[in-house]
C-alpha positions as CSV (number, residue, x, y, z in Angstrom):
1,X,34.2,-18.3,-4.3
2,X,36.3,-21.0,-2.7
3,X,35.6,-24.6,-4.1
4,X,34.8,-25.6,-0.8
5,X,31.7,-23.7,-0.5
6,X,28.6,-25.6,-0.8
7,X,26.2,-25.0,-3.4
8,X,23.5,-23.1,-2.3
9,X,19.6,-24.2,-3.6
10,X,17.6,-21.7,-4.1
11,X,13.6,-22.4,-4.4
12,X,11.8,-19.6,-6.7
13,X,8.4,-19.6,-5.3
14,X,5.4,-19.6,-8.3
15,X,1.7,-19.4,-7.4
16,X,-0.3,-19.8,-10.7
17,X,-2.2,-17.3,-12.3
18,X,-1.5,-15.0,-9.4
19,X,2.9,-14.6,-9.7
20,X,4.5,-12.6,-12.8
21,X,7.1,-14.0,-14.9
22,X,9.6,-11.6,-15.6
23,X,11.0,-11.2,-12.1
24,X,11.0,-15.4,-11.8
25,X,12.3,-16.2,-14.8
26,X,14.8,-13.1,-14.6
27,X,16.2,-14.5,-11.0
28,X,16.6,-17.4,-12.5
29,X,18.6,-16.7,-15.4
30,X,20.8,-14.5,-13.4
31,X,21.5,-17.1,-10.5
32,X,22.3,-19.3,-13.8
33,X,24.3,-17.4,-15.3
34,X,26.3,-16.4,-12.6
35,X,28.3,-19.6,-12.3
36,X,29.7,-18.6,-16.1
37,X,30.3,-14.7,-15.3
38,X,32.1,-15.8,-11.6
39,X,34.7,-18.4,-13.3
40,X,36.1,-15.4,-14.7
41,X,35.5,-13.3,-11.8
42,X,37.2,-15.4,-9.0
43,X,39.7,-17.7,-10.1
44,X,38.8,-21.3,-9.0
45,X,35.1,-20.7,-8.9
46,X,33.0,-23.5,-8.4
47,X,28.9,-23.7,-8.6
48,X,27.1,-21.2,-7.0
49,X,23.6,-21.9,-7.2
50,X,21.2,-24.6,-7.6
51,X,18.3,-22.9,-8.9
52,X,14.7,-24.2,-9.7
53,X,11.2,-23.0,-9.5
54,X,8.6,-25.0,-7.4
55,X,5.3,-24.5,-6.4
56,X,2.0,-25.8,-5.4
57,X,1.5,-28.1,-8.6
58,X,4.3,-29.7,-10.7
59,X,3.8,-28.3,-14.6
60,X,3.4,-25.6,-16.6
61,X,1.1,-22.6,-15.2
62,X,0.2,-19.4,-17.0
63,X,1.5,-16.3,-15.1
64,X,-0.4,-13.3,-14.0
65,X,-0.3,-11.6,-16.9
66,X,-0.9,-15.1,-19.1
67,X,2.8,-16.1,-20.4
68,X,3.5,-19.6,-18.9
69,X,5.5,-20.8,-15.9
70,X,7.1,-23.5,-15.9
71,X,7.1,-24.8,-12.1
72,X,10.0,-28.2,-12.3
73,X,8.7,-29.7,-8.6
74,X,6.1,-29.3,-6.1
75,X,6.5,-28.2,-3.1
76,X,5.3,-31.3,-1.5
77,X,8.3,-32.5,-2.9
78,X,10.7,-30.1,-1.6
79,X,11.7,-31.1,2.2
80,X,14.9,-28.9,2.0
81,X,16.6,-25.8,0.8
82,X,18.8,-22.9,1.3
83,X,16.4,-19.8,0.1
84,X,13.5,-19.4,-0.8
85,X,12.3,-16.0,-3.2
86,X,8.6,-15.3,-3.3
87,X,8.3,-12.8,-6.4
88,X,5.9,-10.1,-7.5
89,X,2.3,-11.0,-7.8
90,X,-0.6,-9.7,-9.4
91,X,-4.1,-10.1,-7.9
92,X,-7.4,-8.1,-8.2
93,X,-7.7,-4.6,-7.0
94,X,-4.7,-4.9,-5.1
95,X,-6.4,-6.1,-2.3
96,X,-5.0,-9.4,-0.6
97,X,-7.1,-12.0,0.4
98,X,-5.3,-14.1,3.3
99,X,-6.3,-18.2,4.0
100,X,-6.2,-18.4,0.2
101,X,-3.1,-20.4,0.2
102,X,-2.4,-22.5,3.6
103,X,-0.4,-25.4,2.0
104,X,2.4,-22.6,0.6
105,X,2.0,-20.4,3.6
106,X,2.7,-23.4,5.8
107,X,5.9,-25.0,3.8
108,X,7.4,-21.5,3.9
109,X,7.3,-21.9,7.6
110,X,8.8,-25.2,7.7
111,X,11.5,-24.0,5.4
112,X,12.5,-21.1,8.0
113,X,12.3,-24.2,10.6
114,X,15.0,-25.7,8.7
115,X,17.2,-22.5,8.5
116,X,16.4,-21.5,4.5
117,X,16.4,-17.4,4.4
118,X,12.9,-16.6,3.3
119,X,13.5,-13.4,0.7
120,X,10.4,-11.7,-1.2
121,X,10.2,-9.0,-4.0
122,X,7.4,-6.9,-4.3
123,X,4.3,-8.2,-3.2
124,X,5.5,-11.5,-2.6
125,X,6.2,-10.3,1.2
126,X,2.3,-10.6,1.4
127,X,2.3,-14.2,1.1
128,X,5.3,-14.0,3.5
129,X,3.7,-11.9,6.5
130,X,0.9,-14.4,7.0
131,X,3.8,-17.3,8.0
132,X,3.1,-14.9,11.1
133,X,7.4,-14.9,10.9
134,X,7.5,-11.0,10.7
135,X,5.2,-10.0,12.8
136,X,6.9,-6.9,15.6
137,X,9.7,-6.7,12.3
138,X,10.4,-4.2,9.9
139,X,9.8,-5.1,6.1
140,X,9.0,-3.4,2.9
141,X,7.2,-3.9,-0.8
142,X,5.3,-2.4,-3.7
143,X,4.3,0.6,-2.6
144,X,0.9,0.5,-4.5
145,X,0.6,-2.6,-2.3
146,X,0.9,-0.9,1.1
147,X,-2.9,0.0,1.9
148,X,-3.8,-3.5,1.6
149,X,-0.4,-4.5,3.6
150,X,-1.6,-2.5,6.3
151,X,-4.9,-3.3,6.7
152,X,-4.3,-7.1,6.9
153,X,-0.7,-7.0,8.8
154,X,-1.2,-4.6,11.2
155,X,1.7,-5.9,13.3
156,X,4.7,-5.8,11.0
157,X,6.4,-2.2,10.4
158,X,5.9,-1.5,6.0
159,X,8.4,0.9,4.9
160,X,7.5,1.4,1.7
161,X,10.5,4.0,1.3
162,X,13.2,1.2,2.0
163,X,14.1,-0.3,-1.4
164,X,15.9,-3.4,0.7
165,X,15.4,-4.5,4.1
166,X,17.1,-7.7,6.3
167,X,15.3,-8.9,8.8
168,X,15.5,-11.3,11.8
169,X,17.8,-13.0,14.2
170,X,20.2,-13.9,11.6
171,X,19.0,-11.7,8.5
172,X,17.0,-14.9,7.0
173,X,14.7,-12.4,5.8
174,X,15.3,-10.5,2.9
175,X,12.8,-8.5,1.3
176,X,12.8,-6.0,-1.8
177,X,10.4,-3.3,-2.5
178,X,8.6,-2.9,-6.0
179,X,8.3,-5.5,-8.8
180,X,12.4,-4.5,-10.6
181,X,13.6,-4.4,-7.3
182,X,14.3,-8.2,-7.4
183,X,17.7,-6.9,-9.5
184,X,18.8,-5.4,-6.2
185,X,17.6,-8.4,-4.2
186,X,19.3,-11.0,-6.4
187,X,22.7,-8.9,-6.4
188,X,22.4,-8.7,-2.4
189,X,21.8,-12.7,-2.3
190,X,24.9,-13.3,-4.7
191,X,27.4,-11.2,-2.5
192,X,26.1,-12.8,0.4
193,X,25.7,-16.5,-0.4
194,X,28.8,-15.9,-3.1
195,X,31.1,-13.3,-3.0
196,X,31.2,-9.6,-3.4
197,X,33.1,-10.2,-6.4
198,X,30.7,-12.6,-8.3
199,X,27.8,-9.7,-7.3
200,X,29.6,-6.6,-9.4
201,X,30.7,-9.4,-12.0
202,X,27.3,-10.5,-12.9
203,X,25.6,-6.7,-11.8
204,X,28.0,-5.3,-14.6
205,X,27.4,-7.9,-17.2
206,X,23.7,-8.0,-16.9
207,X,23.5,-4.0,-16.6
208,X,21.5,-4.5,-13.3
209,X,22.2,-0.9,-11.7
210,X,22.8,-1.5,-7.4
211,X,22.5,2.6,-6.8
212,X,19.2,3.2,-5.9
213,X,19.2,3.1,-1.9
214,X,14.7,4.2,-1.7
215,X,11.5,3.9,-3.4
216,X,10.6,6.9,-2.3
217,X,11.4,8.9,-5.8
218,X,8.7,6.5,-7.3
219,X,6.4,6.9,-5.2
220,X,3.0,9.1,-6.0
221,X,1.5,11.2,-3.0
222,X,-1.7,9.2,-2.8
223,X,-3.8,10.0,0.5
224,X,-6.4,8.8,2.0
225,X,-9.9,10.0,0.9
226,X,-12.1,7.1,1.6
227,X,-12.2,8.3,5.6
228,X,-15.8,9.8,6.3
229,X,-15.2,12.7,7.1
230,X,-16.5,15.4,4.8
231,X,-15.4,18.4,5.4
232,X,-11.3,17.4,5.5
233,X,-12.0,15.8,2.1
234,X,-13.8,19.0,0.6
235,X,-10.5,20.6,2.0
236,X,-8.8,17.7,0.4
237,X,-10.2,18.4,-3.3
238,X,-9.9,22.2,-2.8
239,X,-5.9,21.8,-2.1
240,X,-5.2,19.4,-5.1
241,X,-7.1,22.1,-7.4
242,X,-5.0,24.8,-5.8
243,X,-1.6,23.4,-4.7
244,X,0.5,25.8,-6.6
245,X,-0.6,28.9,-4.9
246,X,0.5,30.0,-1.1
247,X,-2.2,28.2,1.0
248,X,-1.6,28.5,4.9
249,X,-2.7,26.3,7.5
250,X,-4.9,29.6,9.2
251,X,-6.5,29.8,5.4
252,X,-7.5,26.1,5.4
253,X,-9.1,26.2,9.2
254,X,-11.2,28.9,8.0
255,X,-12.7,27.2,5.2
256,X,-13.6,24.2,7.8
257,X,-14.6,26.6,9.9
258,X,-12.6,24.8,13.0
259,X,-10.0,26.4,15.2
260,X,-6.8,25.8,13.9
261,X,-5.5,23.4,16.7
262,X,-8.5,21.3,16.2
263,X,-8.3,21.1,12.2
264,X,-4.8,20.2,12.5
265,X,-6.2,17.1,14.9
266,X,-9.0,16.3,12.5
267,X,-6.7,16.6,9.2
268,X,-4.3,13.9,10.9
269,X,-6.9,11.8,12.0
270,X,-8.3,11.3,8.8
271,X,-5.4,11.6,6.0
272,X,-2.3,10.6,8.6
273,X,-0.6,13.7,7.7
274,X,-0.8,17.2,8.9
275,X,-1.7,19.8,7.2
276,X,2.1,21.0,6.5
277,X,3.2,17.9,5.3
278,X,0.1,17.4,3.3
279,X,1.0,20.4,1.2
280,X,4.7,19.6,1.3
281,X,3.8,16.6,-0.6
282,X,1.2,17.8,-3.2
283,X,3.5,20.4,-4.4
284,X,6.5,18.1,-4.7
285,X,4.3,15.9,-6.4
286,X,3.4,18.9,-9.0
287,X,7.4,19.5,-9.1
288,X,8.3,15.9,-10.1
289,X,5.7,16.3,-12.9
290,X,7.5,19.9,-13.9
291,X,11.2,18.3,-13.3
292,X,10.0,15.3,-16.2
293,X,8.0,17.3,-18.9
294,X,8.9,20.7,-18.8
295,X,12.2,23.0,-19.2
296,X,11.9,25.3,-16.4
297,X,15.1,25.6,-14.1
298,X,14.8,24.3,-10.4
299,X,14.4,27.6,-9.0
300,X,11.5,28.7,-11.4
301,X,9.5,25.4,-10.5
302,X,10.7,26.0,-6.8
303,X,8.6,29.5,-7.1
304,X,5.8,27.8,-9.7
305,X,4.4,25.4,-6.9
306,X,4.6,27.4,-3.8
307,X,7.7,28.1,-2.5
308,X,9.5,31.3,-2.3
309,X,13.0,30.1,-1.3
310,X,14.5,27.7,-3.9
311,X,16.9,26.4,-0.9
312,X,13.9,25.5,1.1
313,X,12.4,23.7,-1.8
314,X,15.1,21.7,-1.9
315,X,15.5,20.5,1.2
316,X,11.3,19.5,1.3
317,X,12.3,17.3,-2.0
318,X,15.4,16.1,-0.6
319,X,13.8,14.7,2.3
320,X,10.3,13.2,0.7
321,X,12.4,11.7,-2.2
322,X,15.7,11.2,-0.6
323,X,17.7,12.8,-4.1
324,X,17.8,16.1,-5.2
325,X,16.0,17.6,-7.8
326,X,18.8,17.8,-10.3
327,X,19.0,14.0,-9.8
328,X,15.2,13.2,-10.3
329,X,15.2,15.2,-13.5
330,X,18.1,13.4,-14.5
331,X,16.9,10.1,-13.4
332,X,13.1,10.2,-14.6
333,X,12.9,12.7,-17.5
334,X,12.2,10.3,-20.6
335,X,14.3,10.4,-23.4
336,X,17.6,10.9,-21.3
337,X,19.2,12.7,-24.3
338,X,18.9,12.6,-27.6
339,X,20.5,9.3,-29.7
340,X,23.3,10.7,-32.2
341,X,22.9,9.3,-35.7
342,X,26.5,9.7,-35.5
């Protein structure tokens, strides 16, 4: 980075009790440490980032999970910056409560007002969204997080299957999906704000891995069953019991006892997915678990949950999961291969 560059600061949002320390403290060190990895990076390099943590209270907080924060200046205290990174944050049943902090949720605005890029990681878009800032936008987080997302910020478009989405009239909004995804986020902030160069630099010395383009291979199929209707989730608890064996749409009417263009109607109403794609996703879900524990080749577990056509298979995993699955077996099966003692 030319030594003309400013230094950019960057505020790391902390709410006590409520934000986790890991993905703080790790976007810290690495927007630290990346001055020292860039000088050898790009010749000439000066500071990149001015880096502190702030927050409602001046001190040191415990974190979600109890290890303690230190937060080095209020918020009240902070009339300027350049970015501002609200992290992952824990809070009870996963259910956010808005109006629970109005003093944070209105300095974040004033921040935008005075052109800082507002970024988040994980469920620290929550805190984000009631700024009001994204509302008609398209953003993304946890995706454990996205029932209670929805219900409370009906006017911003979640995809939960975008790892990293940028936002607004001149991308000020940067926002990362579940709680590691702040690696990706703090590589994308560092080629931006730095260089290209300074990103791979520190990506490569750290180990942070930039390849993952979707959440969507983490994700578990978890539909709806808290909708009232009784019938669709007796169907519901018949299908996971029995997702492995060939179930047509006509065989599921008849057990609601409904004409099939009117279960189809009632099954979307209630679960958001139709009945295909409802069964396209239980027995993927059965195939990640067979791709991770057991030995079976693709084309046996293609047959094992459903499908007679490995090819077709494929393509229905390829397109819920976005990588094949030789890559998710690859990617998820624990341990990778055996350590040599070598």
């Amino acid at each position: 980075m030319p030594s003309s560059t400013p230094v950019k600061r960057v505020s790391l949002l902390a709410l006590p009790d409520e934000s986790t320390g890991t993905p703080i403290n790790g976007l810290y060190e690495t927007l630290v440490l990346v001055d020292a990895v860039a000088q050898g990076a790009d010749a000439g390099a000066d500071r990149l980032f001015q880096v502190e943590i702030v927050g409602p209270e001046q001190g040191i907080f415990p974190s979600a999970c109890g290890l303690p924060l230190q937060v080095h200046r209020s918020i009240r205290e902070v009339d300027e910056t350049d970015i501002v990174i609200a992290a992952s944050m824990l809070f009870d049943n996963q259910e956010w409560i808005t109006g629970r902090h109005p003093e944070t949720v209105d300095w974040l605005r004033r921040m935008h007002a005075g052109g800082a890029d507002l970024c988040t990681a994980c469920a620290g878009v929550l805190l984000l969204a009631e700024t009001g800032l994204l509302d008609g936008m398209n953003t993304t987080t946890h995706w454990a997080f996205a029932p209670t997302f929805q219900r409370n910020f009906p006017n911003i478009h979640l995809r939960i299957d975008e790892l990293l989405i940028v936002a607004g009239h001149r991308g000020e909004f940067v926002m990362s999906g579940a709680a590691s995804s702040w690696q990706d986020l703090v590589l994308y902030l560092i080629a931006r704000h730095a260089s290209p160069t300074a990103a791979k630099a520190i990506g490569k010395f750290l180990l942070y891995r930039c390849d993952s383009r979707s959440q969507s291979p983490f994700m578990a199929f978890s539909p709806p069953t808290d909708h009232g209707d009784g019938a669709i989730r007796h169907i519901q608890d018949w299908l996971h019991d029995a997702a492995c064996r060939e179930i047509s749409v006509e065989e599921m009417a008849e057990r609601c006892e409904l004409p099939r263009a009117s279960f189809n109607r009632r099954f979307k109403r209630a679960t958001g997915y139709s009945p295909v794609q409802y069964l396209q996703n239980l027995r993927v879900e059965e195939a990640k678990h067979l791709l991770e524990s057991s030995d079976e080749s693709v084309d046996e577990i293609s047959w094992l949950v459903g499908y007679e056509e490995s090819a077709a298979f494929r393509r229905v995993f390829k397109r819920l999961t976005r990588i094949s699955p030789g890559e998710y077996r690859r990617k998820f099966r624990f341990p990778a291969k055996e350590v040599s003692s070598a």
